[in-house]
Backbone as a printed PyTorch tensor [residue, N CA C, xyz], in Angstrom:
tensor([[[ 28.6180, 174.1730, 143.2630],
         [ 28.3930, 175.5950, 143.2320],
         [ 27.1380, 175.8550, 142.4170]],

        [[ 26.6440, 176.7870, 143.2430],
         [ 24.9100, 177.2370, 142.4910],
         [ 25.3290, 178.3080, 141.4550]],

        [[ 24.1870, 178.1740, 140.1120],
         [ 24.2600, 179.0700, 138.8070],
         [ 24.1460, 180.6000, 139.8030]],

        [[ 23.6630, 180.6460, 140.7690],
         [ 23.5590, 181.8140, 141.3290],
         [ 24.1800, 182.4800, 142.0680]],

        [[ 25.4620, 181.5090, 142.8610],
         [ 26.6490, 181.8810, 143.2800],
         [ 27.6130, 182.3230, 141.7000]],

        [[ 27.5760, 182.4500, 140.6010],
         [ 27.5800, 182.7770, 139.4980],
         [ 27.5160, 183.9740, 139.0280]],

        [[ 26.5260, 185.0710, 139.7530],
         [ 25.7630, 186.0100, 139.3380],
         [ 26.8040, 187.0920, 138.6400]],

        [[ 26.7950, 187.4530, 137.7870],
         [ 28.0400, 188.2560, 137.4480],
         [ 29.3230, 187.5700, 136.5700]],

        [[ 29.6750, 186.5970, 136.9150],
         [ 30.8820, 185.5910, 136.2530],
         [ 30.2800, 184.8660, 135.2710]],

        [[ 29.0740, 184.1160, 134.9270],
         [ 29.0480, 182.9120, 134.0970],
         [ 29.3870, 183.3790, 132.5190]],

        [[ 29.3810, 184.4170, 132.2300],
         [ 29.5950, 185.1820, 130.7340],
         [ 31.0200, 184.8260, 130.3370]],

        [[ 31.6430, 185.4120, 131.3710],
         [ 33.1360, 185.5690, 131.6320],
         [ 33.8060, 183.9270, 131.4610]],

        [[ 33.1660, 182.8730, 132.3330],
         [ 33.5390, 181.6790, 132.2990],
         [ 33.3420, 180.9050, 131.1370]],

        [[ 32.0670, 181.6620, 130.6390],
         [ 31.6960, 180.6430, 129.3620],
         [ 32.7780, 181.0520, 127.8640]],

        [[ 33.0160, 182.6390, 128.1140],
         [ 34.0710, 182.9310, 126.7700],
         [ 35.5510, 182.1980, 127.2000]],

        [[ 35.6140, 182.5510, 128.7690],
         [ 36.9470, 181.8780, 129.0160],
         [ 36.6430, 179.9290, 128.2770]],

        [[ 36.0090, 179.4270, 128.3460],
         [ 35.4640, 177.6920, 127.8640],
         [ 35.9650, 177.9690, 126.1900]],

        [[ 35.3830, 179.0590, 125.3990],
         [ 35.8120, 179.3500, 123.9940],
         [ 36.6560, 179.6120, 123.7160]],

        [[ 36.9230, 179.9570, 124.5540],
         [ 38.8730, 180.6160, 124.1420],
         [ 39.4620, 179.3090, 123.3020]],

        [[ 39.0900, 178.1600, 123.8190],
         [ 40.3660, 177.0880, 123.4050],
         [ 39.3640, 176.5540, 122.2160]],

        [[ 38.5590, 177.2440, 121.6770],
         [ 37.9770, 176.6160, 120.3620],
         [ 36.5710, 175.9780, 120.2820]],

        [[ 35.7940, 176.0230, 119.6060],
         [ 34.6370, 175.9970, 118.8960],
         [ 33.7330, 174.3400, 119.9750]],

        [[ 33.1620, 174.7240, 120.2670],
         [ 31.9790, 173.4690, 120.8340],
         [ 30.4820, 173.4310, 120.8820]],

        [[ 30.0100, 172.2110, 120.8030],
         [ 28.9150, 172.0280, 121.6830],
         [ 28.5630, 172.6600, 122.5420]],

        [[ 26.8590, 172.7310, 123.0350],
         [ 26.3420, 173.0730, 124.2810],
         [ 26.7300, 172.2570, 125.5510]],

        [[ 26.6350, 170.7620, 125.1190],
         [ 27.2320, 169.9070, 126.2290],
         [ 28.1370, 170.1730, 126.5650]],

        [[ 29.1220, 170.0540, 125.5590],
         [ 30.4690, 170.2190, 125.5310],
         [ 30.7280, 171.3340, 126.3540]],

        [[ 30.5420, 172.5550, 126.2510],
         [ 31.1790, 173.1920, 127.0440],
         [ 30.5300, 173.2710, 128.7520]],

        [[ 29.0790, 172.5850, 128.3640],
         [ 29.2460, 172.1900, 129.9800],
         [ 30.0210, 171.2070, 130.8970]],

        [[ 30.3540, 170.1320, 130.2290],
         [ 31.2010, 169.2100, 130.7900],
         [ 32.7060, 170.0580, 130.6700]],

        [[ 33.3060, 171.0380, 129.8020],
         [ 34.4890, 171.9560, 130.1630],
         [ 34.2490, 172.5350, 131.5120]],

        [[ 32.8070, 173.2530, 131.8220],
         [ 32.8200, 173.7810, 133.1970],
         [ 33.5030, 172.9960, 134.0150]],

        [[ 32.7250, 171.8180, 134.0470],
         [ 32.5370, 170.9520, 134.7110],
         [ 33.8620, 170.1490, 135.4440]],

        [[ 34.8860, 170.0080, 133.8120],
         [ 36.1970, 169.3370, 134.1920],
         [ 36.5930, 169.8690, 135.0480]],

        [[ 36.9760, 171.7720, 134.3980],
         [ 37.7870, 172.9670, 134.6660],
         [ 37.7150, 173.3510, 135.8780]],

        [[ 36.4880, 172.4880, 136.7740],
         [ 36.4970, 173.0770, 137.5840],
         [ 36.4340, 172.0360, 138.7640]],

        [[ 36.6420, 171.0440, 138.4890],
         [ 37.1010, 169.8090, 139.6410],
         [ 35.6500, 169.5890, 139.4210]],

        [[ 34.5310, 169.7050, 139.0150],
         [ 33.0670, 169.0840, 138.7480],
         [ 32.2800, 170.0690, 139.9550]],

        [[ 32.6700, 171.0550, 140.6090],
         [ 32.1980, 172.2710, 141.1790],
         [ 30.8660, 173.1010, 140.5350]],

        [[ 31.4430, 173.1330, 138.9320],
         [ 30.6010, 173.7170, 138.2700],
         [ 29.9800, 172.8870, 137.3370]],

        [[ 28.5450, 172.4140, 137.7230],
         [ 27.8160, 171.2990, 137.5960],
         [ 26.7170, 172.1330, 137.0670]],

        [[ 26.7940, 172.8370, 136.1700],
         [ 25.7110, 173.9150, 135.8090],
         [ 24.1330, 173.4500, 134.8550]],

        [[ 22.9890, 173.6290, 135.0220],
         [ 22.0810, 172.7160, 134.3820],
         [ 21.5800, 173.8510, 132.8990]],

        [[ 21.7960, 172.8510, 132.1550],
         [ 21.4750, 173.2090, 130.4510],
         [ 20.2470, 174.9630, 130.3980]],

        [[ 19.8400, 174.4010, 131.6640],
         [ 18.7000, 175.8520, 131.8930],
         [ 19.2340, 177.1540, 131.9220]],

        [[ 20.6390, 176.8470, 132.4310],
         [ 21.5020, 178.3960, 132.8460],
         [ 22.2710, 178.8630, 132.1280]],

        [[ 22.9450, 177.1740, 131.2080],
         [ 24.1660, 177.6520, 130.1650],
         [ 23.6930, 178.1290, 128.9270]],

        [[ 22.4720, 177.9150, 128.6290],
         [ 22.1930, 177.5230, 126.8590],
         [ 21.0830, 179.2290, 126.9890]],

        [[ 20.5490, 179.7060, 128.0100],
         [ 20.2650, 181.2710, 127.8300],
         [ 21.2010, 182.0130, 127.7620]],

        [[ 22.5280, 181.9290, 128.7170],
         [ 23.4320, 182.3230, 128.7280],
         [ 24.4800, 182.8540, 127.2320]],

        [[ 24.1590, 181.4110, 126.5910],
         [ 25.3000, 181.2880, 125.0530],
         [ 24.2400, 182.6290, 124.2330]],

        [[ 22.9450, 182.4280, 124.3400],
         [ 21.7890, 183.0970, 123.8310],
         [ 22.1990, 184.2480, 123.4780]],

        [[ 22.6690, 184.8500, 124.5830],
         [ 23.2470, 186.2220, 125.4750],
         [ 24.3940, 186.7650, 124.8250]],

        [[ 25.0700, 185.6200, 124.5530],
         [ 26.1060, 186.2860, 124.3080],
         [ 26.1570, 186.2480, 122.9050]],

        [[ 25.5200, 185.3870, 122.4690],
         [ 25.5130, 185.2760, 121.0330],
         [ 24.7820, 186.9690, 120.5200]],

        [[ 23.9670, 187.2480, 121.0410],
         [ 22.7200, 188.2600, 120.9280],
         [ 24.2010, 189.3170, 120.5050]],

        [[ 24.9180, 189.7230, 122.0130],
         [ 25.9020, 190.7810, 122.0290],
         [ 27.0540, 190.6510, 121.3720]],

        [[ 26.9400, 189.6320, 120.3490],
         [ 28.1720, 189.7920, 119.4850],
         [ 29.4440, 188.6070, 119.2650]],

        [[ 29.1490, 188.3910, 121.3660],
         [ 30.5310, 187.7190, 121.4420],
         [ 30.5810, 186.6480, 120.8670]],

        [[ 29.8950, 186.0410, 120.6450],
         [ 29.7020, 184.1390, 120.2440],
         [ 29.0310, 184.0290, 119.0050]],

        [[ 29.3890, 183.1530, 118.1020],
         [ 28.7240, 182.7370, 117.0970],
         [ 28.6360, 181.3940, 116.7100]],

        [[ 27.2690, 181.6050, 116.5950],
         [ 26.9200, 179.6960, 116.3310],
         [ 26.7240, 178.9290, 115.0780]],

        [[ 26.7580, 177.9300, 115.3230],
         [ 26.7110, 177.2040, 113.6320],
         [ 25.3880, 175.9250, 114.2340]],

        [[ 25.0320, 175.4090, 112.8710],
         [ 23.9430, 174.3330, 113.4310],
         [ 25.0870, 173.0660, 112.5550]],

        [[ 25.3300, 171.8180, 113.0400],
         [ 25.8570, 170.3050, 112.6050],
         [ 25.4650, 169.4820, 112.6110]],

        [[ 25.4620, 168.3480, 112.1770],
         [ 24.6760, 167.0820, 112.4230],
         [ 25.4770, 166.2610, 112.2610]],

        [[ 25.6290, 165.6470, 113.9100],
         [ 26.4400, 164.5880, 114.3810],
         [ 25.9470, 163.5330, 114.5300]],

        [[ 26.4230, 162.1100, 114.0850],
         [ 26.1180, 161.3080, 114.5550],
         [ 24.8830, 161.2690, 114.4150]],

        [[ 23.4950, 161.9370, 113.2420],
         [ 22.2210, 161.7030, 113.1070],
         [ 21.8720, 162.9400, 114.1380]],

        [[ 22.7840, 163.5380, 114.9430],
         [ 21.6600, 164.5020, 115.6480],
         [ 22.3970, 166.1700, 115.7430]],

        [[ 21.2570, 166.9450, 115.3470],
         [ 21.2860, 168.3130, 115.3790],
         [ 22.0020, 169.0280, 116.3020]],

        [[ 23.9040, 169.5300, 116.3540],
         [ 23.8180, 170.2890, 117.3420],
         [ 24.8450, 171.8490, 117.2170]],

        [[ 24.2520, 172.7260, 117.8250],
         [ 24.5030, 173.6920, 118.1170],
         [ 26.2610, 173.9060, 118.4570]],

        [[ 27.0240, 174.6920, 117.7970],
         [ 28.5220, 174.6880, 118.0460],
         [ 29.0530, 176.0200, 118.2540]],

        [[ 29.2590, 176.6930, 119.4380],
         [ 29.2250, 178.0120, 119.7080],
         [ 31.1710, 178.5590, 119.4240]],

        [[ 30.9730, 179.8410, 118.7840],
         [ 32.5180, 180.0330, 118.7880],
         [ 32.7780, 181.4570, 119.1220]],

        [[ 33.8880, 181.6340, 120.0410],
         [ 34.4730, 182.7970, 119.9610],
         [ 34.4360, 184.1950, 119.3070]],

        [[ 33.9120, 185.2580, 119.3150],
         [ 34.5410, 186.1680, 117.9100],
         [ 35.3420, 186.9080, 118.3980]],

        [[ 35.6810, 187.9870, 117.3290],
         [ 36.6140, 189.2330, 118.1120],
         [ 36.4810, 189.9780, 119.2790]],

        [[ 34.9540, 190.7700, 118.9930],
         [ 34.4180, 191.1220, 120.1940],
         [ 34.3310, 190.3280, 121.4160]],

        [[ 34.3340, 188.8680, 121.1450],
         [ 34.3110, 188.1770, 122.4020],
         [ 35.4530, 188.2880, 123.1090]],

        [[ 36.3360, 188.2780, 122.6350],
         [ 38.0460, 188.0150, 123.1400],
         [ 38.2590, 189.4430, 123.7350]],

        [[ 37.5930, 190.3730, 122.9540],
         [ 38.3580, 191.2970, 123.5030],
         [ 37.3900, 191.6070, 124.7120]],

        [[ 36.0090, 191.2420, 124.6850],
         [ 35.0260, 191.2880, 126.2580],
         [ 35.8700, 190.0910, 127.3600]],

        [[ 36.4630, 189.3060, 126.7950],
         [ 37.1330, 188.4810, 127.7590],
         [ 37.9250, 189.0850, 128.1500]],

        [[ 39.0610, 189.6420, 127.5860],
         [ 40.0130, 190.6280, 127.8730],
         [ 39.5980, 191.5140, 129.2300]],

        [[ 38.5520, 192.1250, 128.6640],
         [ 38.0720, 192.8170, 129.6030],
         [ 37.2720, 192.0940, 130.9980]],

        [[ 37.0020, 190.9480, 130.9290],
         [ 36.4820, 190.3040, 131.7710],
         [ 38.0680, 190.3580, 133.1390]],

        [[ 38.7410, 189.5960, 132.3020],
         [ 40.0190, 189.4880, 133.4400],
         [ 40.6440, 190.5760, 133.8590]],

        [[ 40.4700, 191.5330, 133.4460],
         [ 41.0150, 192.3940, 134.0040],
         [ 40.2340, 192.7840, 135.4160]],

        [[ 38.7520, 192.8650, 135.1620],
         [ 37.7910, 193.2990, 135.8370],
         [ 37.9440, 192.7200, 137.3540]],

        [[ 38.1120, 190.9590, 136.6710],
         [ 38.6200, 190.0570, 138.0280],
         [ 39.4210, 189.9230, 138.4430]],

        [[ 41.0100, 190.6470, 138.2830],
         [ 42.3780, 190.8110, 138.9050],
         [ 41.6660, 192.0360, 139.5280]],

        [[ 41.2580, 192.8570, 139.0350],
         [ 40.9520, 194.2510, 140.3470],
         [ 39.8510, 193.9490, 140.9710]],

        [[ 39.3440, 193.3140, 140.8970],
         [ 38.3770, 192.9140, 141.7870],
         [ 38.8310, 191.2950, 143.3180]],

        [[ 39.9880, 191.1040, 142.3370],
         [ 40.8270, 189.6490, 143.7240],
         [ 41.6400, 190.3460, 144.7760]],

        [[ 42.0560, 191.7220, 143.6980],
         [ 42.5360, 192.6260, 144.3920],
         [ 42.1260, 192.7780, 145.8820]],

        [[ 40.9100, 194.0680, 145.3880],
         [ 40.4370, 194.5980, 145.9740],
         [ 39.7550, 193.5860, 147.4500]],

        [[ 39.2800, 192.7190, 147.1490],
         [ 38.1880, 191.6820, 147.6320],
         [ 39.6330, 190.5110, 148.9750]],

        [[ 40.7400, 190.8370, 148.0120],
         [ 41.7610, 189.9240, 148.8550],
         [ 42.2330, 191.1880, 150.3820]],

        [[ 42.0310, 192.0860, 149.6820],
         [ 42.6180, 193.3440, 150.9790],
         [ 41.9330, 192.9790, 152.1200]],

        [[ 40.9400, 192.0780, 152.0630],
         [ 39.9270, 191.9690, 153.6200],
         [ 40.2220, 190.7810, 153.9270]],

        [[ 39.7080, 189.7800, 152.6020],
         [ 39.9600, 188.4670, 153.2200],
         [ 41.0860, 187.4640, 152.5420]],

        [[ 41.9540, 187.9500, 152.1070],
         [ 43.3750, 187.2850, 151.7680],
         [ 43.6100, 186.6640, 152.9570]],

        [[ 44.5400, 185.3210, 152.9520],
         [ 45.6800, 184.9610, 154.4070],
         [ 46.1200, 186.0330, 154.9100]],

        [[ 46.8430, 187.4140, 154.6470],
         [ 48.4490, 187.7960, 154.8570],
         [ 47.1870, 189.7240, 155.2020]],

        [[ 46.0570, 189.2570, 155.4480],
         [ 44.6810, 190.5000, 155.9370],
         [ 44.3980, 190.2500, 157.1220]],

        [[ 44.7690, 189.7960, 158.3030],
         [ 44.5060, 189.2350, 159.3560],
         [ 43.1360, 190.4200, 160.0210]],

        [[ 42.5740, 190.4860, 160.8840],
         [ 41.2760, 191.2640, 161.0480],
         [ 42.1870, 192.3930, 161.7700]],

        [[ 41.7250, 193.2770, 161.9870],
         [ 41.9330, 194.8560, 162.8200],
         [ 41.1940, 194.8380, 164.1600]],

        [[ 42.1880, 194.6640, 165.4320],
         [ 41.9020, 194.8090, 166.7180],
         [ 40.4990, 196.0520, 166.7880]],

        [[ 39.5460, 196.0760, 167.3030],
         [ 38.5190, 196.9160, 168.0320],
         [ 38.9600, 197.8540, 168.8890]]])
């Protein structure tokens, strides 16, 4: 799946990745990555403006570590984030909703 089939969700996916606690930049790309049968194969170009983003608006906060001899970036959750996640899922139950009324199984098409 392309960062651009994305357009709208990757915010949402990346707080949903924080929810379960504090990581790496890698790190939470290889979470995409697991979470998502390796579908979401996203390149460091899309995720790490992204954390930027959210860090900017509140939701995420970062720390700098040094692992293993090397410098890295560990993004975490805040309040505001959880509760923009909050609001994220909701957004996407009315929107599976809405979006399933056409093309769900159980939506079959409307005779002409």
């Amino acid at each position: 799946m392309k960062a651009q089939e994305l357009h709208g969700h990757l915010d949402a996916l990346l707080l949903a990745v924080l929810e379960q606690g504090a990581l790496h930049g890698y790190a939470i790309i290889e979470a995409l990555r697991a979470r998502s049968d390796g579908s979401l194969d996203l390149p460091t170009g899309t995720i790490y403006p992204a954390l930027r983003r959210l860090e900017r608006a509140g939701h995420v906060a970062s720390t700098w570590s040094t692992v293993s001899g090397r410098e890295r970036r560990t993004y975490e959750l805040t309040d505001p984030g959880r509760q923009a996640l909050a609001g994220e899922r909701a957004g996407w139950r009315e929107f599976q909703l809405t979006v399933g009324r056409f093309l769900g199984p159980d939506n079959p098409p409307t005779p002409a």
